[in-house]
Backbone bond lengths (Angstrom), bond angles and torsions (degrees), N, CA, C in turn:
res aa  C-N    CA-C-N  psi(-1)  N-CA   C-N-CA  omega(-1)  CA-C   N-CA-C  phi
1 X - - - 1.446 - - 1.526 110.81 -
2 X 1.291 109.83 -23.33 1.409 100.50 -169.38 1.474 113.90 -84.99
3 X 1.567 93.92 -29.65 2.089 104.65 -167.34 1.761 89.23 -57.20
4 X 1.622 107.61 -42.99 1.713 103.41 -173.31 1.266 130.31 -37.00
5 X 1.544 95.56 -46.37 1.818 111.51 -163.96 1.324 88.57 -89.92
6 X 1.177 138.52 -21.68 1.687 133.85 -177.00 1.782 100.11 -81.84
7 X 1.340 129.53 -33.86 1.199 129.15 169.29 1.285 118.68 -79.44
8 X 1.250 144.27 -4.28 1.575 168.11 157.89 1.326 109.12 -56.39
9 X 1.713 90.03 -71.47 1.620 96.62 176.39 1.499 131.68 -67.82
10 X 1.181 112.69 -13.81 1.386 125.10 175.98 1.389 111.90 -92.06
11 X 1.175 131.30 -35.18 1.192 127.04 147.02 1.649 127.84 -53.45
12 X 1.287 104.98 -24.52 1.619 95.06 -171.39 1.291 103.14 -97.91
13 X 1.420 131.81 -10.03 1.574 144.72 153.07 1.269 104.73 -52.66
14 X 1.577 125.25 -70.92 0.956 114.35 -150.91 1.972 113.41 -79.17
15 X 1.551 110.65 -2.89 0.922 107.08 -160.58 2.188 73.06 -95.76
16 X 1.375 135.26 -47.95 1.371 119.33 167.95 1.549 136.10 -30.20
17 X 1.917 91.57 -45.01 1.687 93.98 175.14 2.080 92.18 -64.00
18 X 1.265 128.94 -64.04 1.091 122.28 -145.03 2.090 104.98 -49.28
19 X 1.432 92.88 -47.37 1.542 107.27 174.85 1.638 117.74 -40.66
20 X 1.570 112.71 -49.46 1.678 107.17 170.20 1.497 120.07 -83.87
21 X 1.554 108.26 -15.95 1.389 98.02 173.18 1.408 101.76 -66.49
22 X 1.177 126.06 -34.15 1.950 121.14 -175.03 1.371 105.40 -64.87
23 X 1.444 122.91 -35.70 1.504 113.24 -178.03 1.565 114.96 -67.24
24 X 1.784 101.69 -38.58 1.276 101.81 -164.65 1.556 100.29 -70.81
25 X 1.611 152.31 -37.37 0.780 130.52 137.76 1.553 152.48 -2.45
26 X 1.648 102.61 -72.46 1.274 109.66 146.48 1.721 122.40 -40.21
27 X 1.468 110.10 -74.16 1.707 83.79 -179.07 1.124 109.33 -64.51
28 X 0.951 169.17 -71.60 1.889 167.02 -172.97 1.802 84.57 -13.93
29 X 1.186 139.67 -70.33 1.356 145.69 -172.73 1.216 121.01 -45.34
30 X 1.588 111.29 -42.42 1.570 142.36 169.87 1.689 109.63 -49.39
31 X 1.705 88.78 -83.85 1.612 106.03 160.46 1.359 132.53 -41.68
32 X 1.515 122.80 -36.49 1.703 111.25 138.09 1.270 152.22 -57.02
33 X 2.030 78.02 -26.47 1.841 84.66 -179.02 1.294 110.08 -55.33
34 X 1.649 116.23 -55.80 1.447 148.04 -176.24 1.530 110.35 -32.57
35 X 1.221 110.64 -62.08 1.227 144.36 -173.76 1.434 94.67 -49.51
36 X 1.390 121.70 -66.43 1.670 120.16 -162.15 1.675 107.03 -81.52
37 X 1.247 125.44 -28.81 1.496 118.63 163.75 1.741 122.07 -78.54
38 X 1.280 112.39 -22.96 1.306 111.12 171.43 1.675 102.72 -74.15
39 X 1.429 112.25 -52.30 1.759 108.44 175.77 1.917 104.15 -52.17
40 X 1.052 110.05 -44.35 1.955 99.15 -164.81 1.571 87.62 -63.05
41 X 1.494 115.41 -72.81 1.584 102.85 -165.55 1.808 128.08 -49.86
42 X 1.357 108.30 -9.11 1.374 104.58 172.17 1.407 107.78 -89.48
43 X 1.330 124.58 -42.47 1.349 122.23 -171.17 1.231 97.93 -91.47
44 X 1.195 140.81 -68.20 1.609 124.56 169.44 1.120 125.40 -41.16
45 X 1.319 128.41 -57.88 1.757 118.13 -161.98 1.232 112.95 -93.14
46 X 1.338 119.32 -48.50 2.117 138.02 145.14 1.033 107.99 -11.12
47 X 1.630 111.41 -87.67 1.208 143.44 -157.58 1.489 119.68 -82.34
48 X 1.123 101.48 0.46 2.020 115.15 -172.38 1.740 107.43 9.93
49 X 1.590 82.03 68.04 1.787 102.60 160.31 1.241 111.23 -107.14
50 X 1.662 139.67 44.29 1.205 142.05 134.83 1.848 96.45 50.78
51 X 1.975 79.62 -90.49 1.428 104.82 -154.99 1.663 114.37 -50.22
52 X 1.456 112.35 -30.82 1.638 111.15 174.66 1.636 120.07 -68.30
53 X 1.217 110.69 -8.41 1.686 119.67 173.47 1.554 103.83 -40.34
54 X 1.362 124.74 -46.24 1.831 106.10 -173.08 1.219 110.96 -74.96
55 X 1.646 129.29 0.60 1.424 133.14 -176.89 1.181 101.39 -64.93
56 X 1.697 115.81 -43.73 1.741 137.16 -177.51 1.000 128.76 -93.63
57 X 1.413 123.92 -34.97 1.334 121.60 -163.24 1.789 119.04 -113.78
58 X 1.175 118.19 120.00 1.449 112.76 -162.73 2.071 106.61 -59.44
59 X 1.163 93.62 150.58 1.957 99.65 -169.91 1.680 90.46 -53.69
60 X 1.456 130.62 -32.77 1.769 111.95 -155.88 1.792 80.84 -122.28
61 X 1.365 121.32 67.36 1.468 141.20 -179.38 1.548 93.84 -75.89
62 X 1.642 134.97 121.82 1.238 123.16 -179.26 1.808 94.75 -111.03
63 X 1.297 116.61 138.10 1.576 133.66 -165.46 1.696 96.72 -124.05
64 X 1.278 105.57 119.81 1.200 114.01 179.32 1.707 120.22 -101.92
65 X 1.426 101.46 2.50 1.867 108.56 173.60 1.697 99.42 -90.75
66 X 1.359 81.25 115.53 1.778 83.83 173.45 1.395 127.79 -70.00
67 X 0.964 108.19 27.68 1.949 134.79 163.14 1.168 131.45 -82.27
68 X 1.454 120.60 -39.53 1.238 151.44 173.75 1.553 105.57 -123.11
69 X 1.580 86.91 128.60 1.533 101.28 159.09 1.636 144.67 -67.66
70 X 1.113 126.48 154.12 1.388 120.14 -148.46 2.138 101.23 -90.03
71 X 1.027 108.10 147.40 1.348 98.57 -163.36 1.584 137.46 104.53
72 X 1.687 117.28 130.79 1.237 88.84 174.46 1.148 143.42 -57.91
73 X 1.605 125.39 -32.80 1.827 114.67 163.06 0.929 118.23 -52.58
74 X 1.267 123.18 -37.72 1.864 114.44 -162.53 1.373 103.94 -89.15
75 X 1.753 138.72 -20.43 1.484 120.23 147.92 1.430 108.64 -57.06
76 X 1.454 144.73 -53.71 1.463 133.87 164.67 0.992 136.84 5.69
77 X 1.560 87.91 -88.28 1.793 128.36 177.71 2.129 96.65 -55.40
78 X 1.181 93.23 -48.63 1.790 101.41 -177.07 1.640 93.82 -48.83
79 X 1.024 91.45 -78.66 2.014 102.11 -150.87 1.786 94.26 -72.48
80 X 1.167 140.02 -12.04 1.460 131.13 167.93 1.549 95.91 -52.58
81 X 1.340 106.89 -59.74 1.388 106.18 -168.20 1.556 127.53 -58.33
82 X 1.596 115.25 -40.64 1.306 131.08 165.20 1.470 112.64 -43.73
83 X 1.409 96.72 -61.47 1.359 83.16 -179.15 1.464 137.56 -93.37
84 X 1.443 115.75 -3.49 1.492 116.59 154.22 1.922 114.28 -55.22
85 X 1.720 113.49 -2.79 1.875 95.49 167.84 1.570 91.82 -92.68
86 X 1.487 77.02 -179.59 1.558 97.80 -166.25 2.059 117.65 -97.21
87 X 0.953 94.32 114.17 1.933 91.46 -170.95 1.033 92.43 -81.32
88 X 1.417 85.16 153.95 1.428 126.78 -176.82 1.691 119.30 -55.02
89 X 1.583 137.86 113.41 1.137 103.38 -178.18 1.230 161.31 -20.16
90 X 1.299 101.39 -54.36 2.175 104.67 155.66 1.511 131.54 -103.94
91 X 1.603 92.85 39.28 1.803 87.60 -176.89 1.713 94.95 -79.08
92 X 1.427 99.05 142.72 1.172 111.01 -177.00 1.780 101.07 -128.40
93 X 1.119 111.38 142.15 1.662 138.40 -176.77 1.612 107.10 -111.77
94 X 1.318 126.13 97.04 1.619 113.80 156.42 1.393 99.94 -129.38
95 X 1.589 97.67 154.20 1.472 140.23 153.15 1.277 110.88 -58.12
96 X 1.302 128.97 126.51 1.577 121.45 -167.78 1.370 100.79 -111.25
97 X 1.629 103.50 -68.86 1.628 112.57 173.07 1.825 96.47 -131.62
98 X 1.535 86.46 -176.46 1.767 110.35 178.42 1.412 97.59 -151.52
99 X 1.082 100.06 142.85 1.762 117.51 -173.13 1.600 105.95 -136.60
100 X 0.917 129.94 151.08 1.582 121.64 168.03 1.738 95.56 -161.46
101 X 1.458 109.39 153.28 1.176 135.10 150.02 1.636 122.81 -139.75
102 X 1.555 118.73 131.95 1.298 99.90 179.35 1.223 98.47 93.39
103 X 1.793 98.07 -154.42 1.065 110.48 -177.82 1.839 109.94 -85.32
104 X 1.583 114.20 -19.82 1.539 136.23 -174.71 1.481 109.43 -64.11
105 X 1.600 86.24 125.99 1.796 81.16 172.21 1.690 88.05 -132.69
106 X 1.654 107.65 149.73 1.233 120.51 -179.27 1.548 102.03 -129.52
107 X 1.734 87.22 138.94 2.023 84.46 173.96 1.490 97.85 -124.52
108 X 1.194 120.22 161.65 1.470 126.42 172.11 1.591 109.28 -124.01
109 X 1.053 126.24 110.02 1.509 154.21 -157.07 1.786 104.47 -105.31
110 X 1.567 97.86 142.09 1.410 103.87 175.05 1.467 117.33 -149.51
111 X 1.162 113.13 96.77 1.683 134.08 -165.52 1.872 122.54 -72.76
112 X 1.185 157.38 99.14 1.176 149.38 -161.57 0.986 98.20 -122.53
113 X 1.938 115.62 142.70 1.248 109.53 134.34 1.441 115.19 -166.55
114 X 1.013 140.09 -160.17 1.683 134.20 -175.80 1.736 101.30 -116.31
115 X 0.825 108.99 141.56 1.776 125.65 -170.42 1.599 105.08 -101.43
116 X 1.438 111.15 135.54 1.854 113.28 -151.37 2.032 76.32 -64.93
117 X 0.866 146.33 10.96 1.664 122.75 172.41 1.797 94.22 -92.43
118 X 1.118 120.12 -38.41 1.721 118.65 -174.27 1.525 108.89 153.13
119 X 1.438 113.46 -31.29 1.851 131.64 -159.12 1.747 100.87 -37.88
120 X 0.944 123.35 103.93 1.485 97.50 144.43 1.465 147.39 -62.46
121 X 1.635 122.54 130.28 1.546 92.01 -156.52 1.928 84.34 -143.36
122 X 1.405 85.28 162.86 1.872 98.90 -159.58 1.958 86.05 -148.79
123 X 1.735 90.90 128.35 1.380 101.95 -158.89 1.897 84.94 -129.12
124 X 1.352 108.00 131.08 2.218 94.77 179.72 1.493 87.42 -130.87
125 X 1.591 110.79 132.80 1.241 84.63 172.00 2.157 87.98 -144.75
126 X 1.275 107.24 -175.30 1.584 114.34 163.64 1.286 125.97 -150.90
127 X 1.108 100.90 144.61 1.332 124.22 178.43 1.421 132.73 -119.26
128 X 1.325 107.95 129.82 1.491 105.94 -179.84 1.144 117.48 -100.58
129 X 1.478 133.29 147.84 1.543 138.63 157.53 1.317 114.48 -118.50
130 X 1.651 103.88 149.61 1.438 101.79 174.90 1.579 103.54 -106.06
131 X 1.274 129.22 128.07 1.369 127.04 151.03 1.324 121.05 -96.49
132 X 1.750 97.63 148.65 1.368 131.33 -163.16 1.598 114.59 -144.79
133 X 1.655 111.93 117.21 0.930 109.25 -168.28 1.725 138.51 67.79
134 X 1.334 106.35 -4.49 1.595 117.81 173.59 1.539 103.43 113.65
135 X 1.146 113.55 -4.26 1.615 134.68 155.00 1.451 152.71 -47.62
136 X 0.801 153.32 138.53 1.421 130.19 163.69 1.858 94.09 -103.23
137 X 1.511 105.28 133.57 1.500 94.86 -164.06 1.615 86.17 -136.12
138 X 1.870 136.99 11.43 1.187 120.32 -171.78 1.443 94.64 -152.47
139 X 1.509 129.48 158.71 1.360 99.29 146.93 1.793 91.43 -156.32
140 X 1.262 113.86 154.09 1.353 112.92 138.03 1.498 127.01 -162.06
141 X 1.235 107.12 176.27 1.805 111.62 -155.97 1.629 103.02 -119.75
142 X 1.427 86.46 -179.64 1.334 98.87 178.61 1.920 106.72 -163.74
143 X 1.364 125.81 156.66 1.443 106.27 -153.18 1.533 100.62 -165.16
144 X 1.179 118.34 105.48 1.745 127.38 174.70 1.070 95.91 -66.00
């Protein structure tokens, strides 16, 4: 009787260790996801470093805002252009939060700035990406 309950318990350990090693995985996966869309949108969209986009974004990147083209050149070619105009003195760009599950990571964004008449204006919007492979390989938005 005893070897039983001693073989029970060792089984139900080892099947626990196996159970948190999968979580701890999972967040480690999470915590990268996070990690690589919070880095692209600060240095890419923040930071209008164009050129660091292939650090993040997979070459066959599919873009679902029909503004920008689907792919890494055609976000490029897109945001080269954006950001060669000239912003507005206090437009301001922040990162609010990041959320992810899965492969999904969501950021919630909050845009300011004053309009050449005087307006103050406050724009929040989010966007999701899917990463793949250490990638950003999807994205799409949404924008009050």
């Amino acid at each position: 009787m005893h070897t039983v309950k001693m073989k029970s318990f060792g089984q139900t350990m080892v099947f626990a260790l196996l159970g948190f090693a999968q979580i701890m995985r999972a967040d480690e996966a999470l915590t990268r996801n996070k990690a690589l869309v919070r880095d692209f949108y600060t240095t890419v969209l923040i930071g209008r470093q164009v050129d660091a986009a292939p650090r993040f974004l997979s070459i066959d990147y599919i873009q679902h805002n029909p503004n920008v083209p689907t792919g890494l050149k055609g976000f490029m070619d897109t945001f080269r252009a954006r950001f060669a105009q000239q912003l507005l003195a206090d437009y301001k760009r922040e990162l609010l939060n990041v959320v992810a599950e899965d492969d999904l990571v969501v950021i919630y964004v909050r845009q300011t700035w004053t309009s050449r008449e005087g307006k103050h204006n406050k724009a929040l919007g989010f966007d999701m990406f899917r990463v793949q492979d250490g990638k950003i390989a999807e994205h799409w938005d949404a924008e009050d």
